[in-house]
C-alpha positions in Angstrom: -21.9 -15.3 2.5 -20.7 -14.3 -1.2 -17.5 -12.5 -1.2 -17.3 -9.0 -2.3 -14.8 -8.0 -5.0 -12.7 -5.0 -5.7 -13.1 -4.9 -9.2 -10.4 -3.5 -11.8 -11.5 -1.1 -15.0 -9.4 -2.1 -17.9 -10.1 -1.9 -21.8 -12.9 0.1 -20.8 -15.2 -2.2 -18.7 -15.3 -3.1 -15.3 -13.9 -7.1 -14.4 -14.4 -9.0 -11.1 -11.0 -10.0 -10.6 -9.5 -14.1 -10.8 -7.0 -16.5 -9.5 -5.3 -15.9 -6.1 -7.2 -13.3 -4.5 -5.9 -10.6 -1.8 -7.7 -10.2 1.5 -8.8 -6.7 2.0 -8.8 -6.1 5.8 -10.2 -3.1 7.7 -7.6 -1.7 9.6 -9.9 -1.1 12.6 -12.0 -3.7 13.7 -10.1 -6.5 11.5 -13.4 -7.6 9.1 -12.4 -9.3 5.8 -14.2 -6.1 3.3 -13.4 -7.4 -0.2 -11.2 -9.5 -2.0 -8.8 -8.4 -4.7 -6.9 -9.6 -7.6 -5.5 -9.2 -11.0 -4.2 -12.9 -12.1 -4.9 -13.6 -16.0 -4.6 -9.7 -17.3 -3.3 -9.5 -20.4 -1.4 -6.0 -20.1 0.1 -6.3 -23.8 -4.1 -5.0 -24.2 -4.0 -2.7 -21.7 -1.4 -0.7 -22.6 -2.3 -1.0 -26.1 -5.8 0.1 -25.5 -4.6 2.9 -23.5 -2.0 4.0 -26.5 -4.6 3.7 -28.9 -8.0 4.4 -27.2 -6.7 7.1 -24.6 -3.8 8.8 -25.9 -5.0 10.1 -29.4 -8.1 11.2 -27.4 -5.9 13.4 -24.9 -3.9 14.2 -27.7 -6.6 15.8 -29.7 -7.5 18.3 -27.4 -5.5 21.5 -26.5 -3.7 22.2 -23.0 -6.6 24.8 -21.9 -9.0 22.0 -23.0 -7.4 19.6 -20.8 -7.1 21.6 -18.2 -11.1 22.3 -18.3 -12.0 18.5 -18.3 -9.6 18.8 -15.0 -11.5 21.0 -13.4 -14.2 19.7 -14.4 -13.8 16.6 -12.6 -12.3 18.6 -9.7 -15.6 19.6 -9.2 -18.1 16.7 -9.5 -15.7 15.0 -7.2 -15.4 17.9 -4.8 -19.7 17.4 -4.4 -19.5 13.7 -3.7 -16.5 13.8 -1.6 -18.4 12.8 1.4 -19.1 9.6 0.6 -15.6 8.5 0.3 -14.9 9.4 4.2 -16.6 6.3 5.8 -14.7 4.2 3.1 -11.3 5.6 3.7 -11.8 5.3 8.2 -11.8 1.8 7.2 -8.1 2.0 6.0 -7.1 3.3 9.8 -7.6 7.3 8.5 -9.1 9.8 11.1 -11.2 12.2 9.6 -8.3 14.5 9.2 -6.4 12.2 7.3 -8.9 11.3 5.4 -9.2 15.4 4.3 -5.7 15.1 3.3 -6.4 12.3 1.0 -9.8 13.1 -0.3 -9.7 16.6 -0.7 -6.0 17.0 -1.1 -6.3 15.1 -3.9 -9.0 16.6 -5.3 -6.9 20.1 -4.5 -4.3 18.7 -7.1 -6.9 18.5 -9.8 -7.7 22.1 -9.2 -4.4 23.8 -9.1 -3.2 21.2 -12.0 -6.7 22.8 -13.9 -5.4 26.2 -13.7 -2.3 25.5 -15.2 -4.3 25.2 -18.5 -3.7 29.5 -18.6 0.3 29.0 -18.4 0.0 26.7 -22.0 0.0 27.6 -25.5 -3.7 27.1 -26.8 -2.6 24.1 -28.6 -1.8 19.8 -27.9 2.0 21.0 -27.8 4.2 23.0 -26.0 6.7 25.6 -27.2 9.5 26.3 -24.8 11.3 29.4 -24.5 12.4 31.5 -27.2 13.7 30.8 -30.2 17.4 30.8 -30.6 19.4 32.2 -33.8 21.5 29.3 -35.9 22.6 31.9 -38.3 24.1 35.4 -39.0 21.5 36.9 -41.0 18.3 35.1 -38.5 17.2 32.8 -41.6 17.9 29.8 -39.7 17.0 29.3 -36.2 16.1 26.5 -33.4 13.3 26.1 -31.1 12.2 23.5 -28.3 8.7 22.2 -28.9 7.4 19.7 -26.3 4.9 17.1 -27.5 2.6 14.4 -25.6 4.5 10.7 -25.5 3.0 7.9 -27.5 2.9 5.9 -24.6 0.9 5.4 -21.3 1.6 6.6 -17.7 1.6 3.7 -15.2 1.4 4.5 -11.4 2.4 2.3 -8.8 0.7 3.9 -5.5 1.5 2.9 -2.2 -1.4 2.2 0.4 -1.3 5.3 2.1 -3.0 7.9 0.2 -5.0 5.5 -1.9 -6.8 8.7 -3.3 -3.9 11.3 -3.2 -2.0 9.1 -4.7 -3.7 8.8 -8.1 -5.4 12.1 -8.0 -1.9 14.1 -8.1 -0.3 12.3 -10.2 -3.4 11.7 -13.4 -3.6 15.2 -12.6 -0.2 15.7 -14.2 -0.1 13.4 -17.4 -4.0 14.1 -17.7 -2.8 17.6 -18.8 -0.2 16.7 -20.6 -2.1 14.0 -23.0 -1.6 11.4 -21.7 -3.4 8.5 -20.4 -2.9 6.3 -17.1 -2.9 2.8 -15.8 -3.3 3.2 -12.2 -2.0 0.2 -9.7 -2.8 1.6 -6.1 -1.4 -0.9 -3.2 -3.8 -3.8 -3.0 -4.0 -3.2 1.0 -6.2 -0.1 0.3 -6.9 -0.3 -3.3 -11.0 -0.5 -2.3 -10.9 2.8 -1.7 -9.3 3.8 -4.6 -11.9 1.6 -7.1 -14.8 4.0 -5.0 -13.4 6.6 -6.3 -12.6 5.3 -10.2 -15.9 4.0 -10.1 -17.4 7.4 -9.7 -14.8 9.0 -12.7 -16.0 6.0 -14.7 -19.5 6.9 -14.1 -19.0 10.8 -15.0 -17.9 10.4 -18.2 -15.9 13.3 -18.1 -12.4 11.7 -19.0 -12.0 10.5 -22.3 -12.2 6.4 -23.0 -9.0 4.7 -22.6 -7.6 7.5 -20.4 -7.7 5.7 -17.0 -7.6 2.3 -16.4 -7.5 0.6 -12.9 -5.3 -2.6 -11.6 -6.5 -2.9 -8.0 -4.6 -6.2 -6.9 -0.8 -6.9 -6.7 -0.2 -6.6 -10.7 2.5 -9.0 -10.9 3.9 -8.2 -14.6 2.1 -5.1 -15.2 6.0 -2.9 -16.3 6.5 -6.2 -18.9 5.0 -4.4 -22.0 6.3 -1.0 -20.8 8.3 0.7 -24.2 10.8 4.0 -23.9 7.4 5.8 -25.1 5.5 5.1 -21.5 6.7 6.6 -18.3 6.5 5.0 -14.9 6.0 6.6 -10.9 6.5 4.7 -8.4 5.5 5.7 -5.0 6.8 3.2 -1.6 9.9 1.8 -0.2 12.8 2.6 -1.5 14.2 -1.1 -1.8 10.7 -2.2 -3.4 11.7 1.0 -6.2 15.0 0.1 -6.4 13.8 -3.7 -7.2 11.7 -2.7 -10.0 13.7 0.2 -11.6 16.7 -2.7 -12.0 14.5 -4.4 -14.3 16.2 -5.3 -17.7 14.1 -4.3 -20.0 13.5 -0.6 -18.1 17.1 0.0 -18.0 18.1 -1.5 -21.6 15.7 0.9 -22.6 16.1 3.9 -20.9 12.3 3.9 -20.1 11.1 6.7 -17.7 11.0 5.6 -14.1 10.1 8.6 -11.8 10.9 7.0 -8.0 9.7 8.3 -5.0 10.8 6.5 -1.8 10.2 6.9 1.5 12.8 8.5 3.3 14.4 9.3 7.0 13.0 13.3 6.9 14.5 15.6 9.7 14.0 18.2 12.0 16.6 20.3 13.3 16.2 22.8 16.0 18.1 25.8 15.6 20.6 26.4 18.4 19.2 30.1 19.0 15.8 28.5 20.0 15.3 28.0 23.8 12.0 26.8 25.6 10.1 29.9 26.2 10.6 31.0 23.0 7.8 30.4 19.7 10.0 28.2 17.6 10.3 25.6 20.2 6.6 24.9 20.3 6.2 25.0 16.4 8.8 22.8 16.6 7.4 20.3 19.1 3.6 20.6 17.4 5.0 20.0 14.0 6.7 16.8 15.0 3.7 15.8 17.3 1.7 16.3 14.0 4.4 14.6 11.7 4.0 11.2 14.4 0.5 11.2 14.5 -1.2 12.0 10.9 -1.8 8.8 8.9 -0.2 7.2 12.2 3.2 8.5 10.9 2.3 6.4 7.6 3.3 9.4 5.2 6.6 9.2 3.0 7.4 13.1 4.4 7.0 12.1 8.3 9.6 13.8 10.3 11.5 10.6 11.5 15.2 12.0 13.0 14.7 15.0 15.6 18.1 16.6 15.6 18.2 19.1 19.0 21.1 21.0 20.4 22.8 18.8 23.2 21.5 21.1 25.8 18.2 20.9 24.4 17.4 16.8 24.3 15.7 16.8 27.8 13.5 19.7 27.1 12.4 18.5 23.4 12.2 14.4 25.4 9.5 15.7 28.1 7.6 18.2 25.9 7.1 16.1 23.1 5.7 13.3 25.5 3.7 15.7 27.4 2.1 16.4 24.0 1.6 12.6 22.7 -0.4 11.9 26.1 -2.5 14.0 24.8 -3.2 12.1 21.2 -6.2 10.1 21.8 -5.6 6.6 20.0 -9.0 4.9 18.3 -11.5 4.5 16.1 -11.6 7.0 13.1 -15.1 7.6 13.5 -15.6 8.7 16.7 -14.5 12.8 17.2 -12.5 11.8 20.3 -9.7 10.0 18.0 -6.7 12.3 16.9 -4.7 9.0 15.3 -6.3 6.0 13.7 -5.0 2.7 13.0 -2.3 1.4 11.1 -3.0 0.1 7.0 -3.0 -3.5 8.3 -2.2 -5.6 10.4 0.7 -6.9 8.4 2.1 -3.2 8.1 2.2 -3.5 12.1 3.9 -6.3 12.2 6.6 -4.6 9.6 6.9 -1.2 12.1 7.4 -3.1 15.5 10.0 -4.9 14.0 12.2 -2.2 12.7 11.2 -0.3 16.0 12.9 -3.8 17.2 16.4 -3.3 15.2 16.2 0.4 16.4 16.1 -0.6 19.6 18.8 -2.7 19.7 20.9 0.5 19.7 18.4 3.3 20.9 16.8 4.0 23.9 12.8 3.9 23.6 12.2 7.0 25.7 7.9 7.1 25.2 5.8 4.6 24.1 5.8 0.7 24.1 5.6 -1.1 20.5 3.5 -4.0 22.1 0.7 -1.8 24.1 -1.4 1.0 22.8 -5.1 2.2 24.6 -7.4 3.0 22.2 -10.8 4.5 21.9 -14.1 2.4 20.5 -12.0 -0.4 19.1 -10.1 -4.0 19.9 -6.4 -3.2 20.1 -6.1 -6.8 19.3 -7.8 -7.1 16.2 -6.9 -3.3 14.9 -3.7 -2.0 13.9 -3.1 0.0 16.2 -0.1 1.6 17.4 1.4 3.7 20.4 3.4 6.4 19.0 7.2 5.4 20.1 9.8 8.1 20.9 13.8 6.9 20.6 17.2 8.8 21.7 20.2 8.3 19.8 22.9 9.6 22.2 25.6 9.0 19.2 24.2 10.0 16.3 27.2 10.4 14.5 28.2 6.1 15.8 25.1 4.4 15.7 24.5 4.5 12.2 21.1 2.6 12.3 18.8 5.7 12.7 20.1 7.0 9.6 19.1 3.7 7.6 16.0 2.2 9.6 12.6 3.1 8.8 10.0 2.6 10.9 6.9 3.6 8.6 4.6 4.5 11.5 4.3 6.8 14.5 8.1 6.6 15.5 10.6 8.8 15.5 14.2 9.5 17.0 15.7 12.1 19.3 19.5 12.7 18.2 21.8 15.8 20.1 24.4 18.1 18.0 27.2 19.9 19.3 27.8 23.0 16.5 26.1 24.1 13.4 28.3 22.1 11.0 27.2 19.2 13.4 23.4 19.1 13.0 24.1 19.6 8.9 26.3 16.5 9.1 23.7 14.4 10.9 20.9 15.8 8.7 22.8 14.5 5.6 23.7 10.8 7.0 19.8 10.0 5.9 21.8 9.8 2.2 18.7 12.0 0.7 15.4 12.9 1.8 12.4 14.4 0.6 11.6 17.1 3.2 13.8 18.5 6.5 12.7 21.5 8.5 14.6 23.8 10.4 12.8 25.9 12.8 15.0 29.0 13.9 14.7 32.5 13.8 18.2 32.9 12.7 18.5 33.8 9.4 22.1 33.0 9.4 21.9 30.0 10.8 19.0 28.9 8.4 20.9 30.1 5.5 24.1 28.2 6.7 22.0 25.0 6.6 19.9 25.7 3.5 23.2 25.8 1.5 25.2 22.7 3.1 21.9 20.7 3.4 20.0 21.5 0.2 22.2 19.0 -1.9 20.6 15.7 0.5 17.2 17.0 0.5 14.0 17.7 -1.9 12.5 20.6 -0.1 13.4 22.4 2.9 11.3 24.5 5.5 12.4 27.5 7.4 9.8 27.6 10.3 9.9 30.1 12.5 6.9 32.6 14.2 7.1 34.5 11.5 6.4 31.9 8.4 3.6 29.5 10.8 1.5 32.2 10.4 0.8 30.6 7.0 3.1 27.8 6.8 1.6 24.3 5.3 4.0 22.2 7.1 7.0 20.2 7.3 4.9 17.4 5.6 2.3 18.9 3.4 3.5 18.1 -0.6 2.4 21.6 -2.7 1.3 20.7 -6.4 3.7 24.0 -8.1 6.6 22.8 -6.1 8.8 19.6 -6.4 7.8 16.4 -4.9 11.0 14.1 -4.6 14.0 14.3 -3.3 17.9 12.4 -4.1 20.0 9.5 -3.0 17.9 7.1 -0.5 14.1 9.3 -1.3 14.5 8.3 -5.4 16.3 10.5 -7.0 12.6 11.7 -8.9 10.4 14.2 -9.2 7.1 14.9 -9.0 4.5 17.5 -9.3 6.4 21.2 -9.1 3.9 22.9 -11.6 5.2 23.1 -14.9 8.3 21.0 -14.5 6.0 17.8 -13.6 3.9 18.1 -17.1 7.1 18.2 -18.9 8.1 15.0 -17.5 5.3 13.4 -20.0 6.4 15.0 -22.7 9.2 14.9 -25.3 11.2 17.6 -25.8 12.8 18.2 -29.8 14.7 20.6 -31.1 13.1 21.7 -34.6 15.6 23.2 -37.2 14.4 25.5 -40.3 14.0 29.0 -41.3 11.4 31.2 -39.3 8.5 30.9 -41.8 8.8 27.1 -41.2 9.0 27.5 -37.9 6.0 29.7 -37.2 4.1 27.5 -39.2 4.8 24.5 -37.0 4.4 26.2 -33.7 1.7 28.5 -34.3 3.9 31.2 -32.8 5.2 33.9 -34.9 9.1 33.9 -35.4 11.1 37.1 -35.5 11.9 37.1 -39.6 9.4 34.8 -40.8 7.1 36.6 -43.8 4.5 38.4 -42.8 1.0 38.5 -45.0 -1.0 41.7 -44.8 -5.0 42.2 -45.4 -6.8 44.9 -46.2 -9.0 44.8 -43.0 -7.3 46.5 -39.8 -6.2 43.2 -37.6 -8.1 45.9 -34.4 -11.3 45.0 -36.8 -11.2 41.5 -36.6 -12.5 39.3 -33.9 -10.5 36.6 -32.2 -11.2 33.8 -34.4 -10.2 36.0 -37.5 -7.0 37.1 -36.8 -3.9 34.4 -38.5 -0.6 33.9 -37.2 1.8 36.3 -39.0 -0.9 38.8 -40.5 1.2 41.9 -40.3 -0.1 45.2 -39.8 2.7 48.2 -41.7 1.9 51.6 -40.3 2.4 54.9 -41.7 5.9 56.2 -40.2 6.9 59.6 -37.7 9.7 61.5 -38.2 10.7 62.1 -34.0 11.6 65.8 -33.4 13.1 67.6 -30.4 9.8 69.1 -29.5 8.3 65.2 -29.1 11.6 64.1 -26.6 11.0 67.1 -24.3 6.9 66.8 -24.3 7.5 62.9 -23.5 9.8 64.5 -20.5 7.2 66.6 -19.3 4.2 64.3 -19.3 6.0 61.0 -18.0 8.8 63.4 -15.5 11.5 61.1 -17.0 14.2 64.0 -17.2 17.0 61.7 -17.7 19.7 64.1 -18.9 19.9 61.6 -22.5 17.5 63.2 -23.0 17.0 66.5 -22.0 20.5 68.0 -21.6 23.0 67.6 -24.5 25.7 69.2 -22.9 26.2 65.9 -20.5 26.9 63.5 -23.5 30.4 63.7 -23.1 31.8 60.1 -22.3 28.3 58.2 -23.7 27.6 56.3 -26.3 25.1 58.9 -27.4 25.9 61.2 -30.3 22.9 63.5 -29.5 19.9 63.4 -27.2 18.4 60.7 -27.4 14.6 59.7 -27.5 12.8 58.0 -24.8 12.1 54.1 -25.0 8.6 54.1 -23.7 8.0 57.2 -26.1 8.9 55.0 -28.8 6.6 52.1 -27.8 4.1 55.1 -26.9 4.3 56.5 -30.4 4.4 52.9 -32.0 1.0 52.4 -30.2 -0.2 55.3 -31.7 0.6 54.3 -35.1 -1.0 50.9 -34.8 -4.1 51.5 -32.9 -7.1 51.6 -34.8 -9.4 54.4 -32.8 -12.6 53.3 -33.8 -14.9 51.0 -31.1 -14.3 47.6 -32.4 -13.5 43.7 -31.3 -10.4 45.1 -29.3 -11.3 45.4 -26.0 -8.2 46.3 -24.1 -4.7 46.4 -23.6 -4.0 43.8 -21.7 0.2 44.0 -20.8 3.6 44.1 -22.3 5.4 41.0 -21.7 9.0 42.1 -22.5 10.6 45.4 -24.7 14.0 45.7 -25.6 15.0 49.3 -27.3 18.2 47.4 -29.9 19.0 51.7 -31.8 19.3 54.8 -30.2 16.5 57.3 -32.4 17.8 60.6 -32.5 15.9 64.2 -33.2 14.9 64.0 -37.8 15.3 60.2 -37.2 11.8 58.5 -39.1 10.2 55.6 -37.8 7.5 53.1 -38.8 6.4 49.8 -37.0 5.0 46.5 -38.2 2.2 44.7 -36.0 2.6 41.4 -36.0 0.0 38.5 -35.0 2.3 36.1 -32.5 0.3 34.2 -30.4 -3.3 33.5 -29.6 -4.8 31.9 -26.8 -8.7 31.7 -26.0 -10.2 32.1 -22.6 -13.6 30.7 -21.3 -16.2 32.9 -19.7 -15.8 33.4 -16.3 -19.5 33.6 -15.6 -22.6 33.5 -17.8 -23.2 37.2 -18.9 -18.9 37.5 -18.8 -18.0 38.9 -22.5 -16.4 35.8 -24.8 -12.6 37.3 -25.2 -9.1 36.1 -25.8 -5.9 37.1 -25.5 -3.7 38.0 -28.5 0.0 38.6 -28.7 1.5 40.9 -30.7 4.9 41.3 -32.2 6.2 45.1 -32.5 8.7 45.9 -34.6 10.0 49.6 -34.3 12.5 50.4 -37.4 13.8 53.6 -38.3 14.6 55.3 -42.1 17.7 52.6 -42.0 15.7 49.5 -42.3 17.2 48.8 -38.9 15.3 47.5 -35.9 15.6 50.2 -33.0 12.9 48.5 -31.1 11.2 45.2 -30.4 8.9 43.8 -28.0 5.1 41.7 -27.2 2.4 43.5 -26.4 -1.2 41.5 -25.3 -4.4 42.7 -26.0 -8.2 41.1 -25.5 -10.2 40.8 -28.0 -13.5 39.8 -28.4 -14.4 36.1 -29.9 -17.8 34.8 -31.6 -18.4 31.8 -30.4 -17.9 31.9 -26.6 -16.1 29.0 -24.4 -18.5 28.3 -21.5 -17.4 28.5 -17.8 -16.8 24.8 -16.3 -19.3 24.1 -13.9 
């Protein structure tokens, strides 16, 4: 019979692989499914066809555009996703695993697509605000963050093969850059199902994903400062690779995740009839039994109060009788197999060396039932339950990882105790503490957060929409220090920047604005002869400057503003109480400031405007006093397009606007950045 292949997609075709092959196994009933390889790939050309095929392709569109072509994908994916479920039981994932991985990923495409609204409508980034280099403002600094020149290349481990590319090309996608993905060859088939059917889209841009789906021995060789590298898996296997000369001499991005020993400490207000002890005993139930404990974040040290280890022992097991072990396929089954039979061989012997020390309290590494399938030709594994009476002596809990269904029981004695134990993992990405003591949670928080990458306060208050010890959220930080990498990933905002450069720029605020496309405070300002309310979207020009006619504030104007808004402040309304202020005189409102500066902008007439949309931040710099006269300057700062929501939504986008209040000085008494929407002409159509 002719062997079938998993094939890799690099310099934008699709090549049966060559040379030593990998056996791809199914981790249920033990059939050889495809063979896999990457032997004889030159990746000098695949990096450089990603740099120069992929990149300036992502570079040339904006971050909103980006972020479309994300969701666009999100989407087409989202209506084939079924297909990919029979492929993934066949790495040893239930169907609920196989939701994590399939539509989790495709969950990280989403939330990375509507990230597009939180970016300047341009291929760069502008950070922050600008900052003043000199006394008079004609020389000032600003952070711009731009795409690297490089490619992203992301070594996967085997068990999320889809999760594991989909969040992370989610993140340099957006950020311009393209990606050289190298799943684990154990399950790589079912990430080249998935490639296959991106390939086939033709959404992403040529050059902007390419797959390795067999060991890809040498693929970091041609890797250059400009490229940045993730790996996801053991932490010595990281820890290996990151040592490389040529990463460290230079100083090329290496974002490491590593699987770490997560806790779970039970807080000592928590006894057994009360809520937090069965969250706590279903989360770690959950945290053996999804992926069979094959997940980087599985909860692998139980740290109980003394008092508490016989009551957490017997209601755990009482709970892991009930897992039915088995076939992914059939509904019965609540934990599949194993990766491989190799990666069973790996877990029964560190549950070995654990053993040595620790008491196996459930479970038996050498006999598992299972449901429709051969325990002797599947990877299948009981779940195995330890106690570590000396947690604080027997140090090998703290440093053996047994990446499957296994997980220790450890007692504490105090508070200070279970934070000490927590910490001897030396860094993990996730612990949970369940308590409903605030105190007690707070105590651990601050003496644990320095060891870990996230931490979860459960209690019956939080479950009620709690994600779980083990579920990684796109806008928060994936990683964790010391033993779990030291990396990040994911966390919104933060991960995109990790694909870009950030540069200081220098120069005086007309340069400045002309770079970034965002008005700086001082740059010169060009009016028309056309109202900017007249214009339409695509009309309007970063800096065009709007000078009104100017308001002389009276008395009469402060208390009116009083009356209508019920600010009565006595600054304002009672000039006998100035004694011991820094006002001279009552003094006028803020808000009736920006209220008459509105006035003497706004253009009344029906036009392109369509609405005022927010004030993003107002500062009042001068107090204006009664005879004091006023004008303001409109300024163009910022403009960012927004597609239709649906078909018959009205084409709009959002402008920024910088006000400038100034008095009969010349001085500023008031700044601040006002949005309105405004209508465009030629539309940007929903994604669909």
């Amino acid at each position: 019979m002719k062997p079938k292949y998993t094939e890799n997609y690099i310099l934008g075709r699709w090549q049966k692989p060559r040379g030593d092959m990998f056996e791809q196994y199914d981790a249920v009933t033990g059939e050889l499914i495809a063979l896999a390889g990457s032997d004889g790939i030159d990746y000098r050309e695949v990096y450089k066809y990603g740099r120069e095929v992929g990149g300036p392709a992502l570079r040339r569109m904006t971050f909103p555009e980006r972020g479309r072509m994300l969701k666009r994908l999100a989407l087409y994916l989202h209506r084939i996703k079924d297909k990919y479920y029979p492929v993934s039981y066949r790495t040893g994932a239930t169907k609920t695993d196989s939701w994590i991985d399939i539509e989790g990923g495709i969950g990280n495409l989403f939330v990375y697509a509507s990230l597009r609204k939180q970016f300047q409508d341009a291929p760069y980034y502008v950070e922050g605000q600008h900052v003043p280099l000199s006394k008079d403002g004609s020389f000032i600094g600003h952070h711009i963050l731009v795409p690297k020149r490089g490619v992203a290349v992301h070594i996967n481990a085997f068990n999320f093969p889809i999760w594991g590319m989909l969040e992370k090309i989610a993140v340099n996608l957006l950020a311009g850059v393209p990606a050289i993905v190298k799943p684990s060859e154990i399950t790589s088939f079912l990430t080249e199902a998935m490639v296959r059917d991106i390939v086939a889209s033709g959404i992403l841009p040529e050059g902007s994903l390419q797959l390795i789906a067999g060991p890809g021995r040498g693929i970091l060789e041609p890797a250059t400062f400009q490229d940045v590298i993730t790996f996801t898996g053991s932490a010595e296997t990281g820890k290996m690779l990151r040592r490389q000369r040529h990463i460290v001499d230079n100083n090329i991005p290496f974002n490491l995740e590593a699987d770490s020993l997560n806790a779970a400490i039970l807080g000592p207000d928590v006894r057994p009839e009360d809520p937090e002890f069965a969250l706590f005993i279903k989360e770690i139930r959950r945290e053996m039994t999804v992926k069979a404990g094959q997940k980087c974040t599985a909860i692998r040290r139980i740290i109980v109060p003394r008092h508490m280890v016989e009551a957490v022992r017997d209601a755990l097991a009482a709970q892991l009788d009930k897992t039915t072990i088995g076939h992914p396929a059939d509904e019965r089954v609540r934990m599949g197999a194993l990766a491989s039979r190799r990666q069973l061989q790996r877990v029964r012997e560190s549950v070995r060396r654990l053993a040595e020390k620790n008491e196996i309290v459930y479970g038996h590494p050498e006999h598992v039932e299972t449901v429709g399938a051969d325990p002797s030709k599947g990877a299948f594994l009981s779940p195995i339950l330890l106690y570590n009476k000396y947690p604080l002596r027997i140090k090998s809990t703290h440093h053996i990882e047994a990446f499957g269904p296994v997980s220790t029981i450890m007692p504490y004695k105090s508070a200070a105790e279970a934070v000490k134990i927590a910490n001897l993992g030396k860094g993990s990405l996730v612990s949970t503490v369940c308590t409903h003591d605030d105190d007690f949670a707070r105590e651990y928080v601050l003496e644990a957060a320095p060891y870990h990458g996230r931490i979860l306060i459960l209690n019956r208050e939080s479950a009620k929409a709690s994600t779980g010890h083990g579920a990684v959220m796109p806008l928060l930080t994936h990683g964790g220090p010391g033993r779990a990498g030291g990396g990040e990933e994911l966390g919104g905002l933060r991960g995109v920047k990790h694909y870009l450069q950030r540069t200081a720029v220098q120069g005086t605020p007309t340069s400045l604005t002309r770079v970034t496309q965002i008005y700086q405070p001082g740059a010169a300002q060009q009016e028309t002869d056309i109202h900017p309310f007249r214009k339409h979207f695509e009309d309007l020009q970063i800096g065009e400057t709007l000078i009104t006619a100017k308001h002389t504030v009276t008395v009469t104007d402060i208390i009116n503003f009083a009356n209508v808004s019920g600010d009565h402040f006595y600054a304002h309304v009672d000039e006998t109480s100035l004694d011991g202020t820094i006002f001279e005189q009552r003094v006028a409102h803020g808000y009736y400031l920006m209220s008459k500066a509105a006035g003497l902008f706004v253009d009344a007439k029906k036009g392109p405007v369509l609405l005022n949309y927010g004030i993003e931040e107002m500062r009042f710099t001068k107090p204006v006093y009664p005879g004091t006269t006023i004008g303001v300057k409109l300024t163009v700062k910022e403009k960012m397009a927004q597609e239709k929501r649906t078909d018959d939504d009205i084409p709009k986008g959002i402008v920024k606007w910088y006000v400038e209040i100034y008095d009969d000085h010349g001085d500023t008494v008031g700044v601040g950045t006002i949005l309105t929407m405004v209508k465009m002409r030629h539309p940007i159509e929903p994604v669909k």
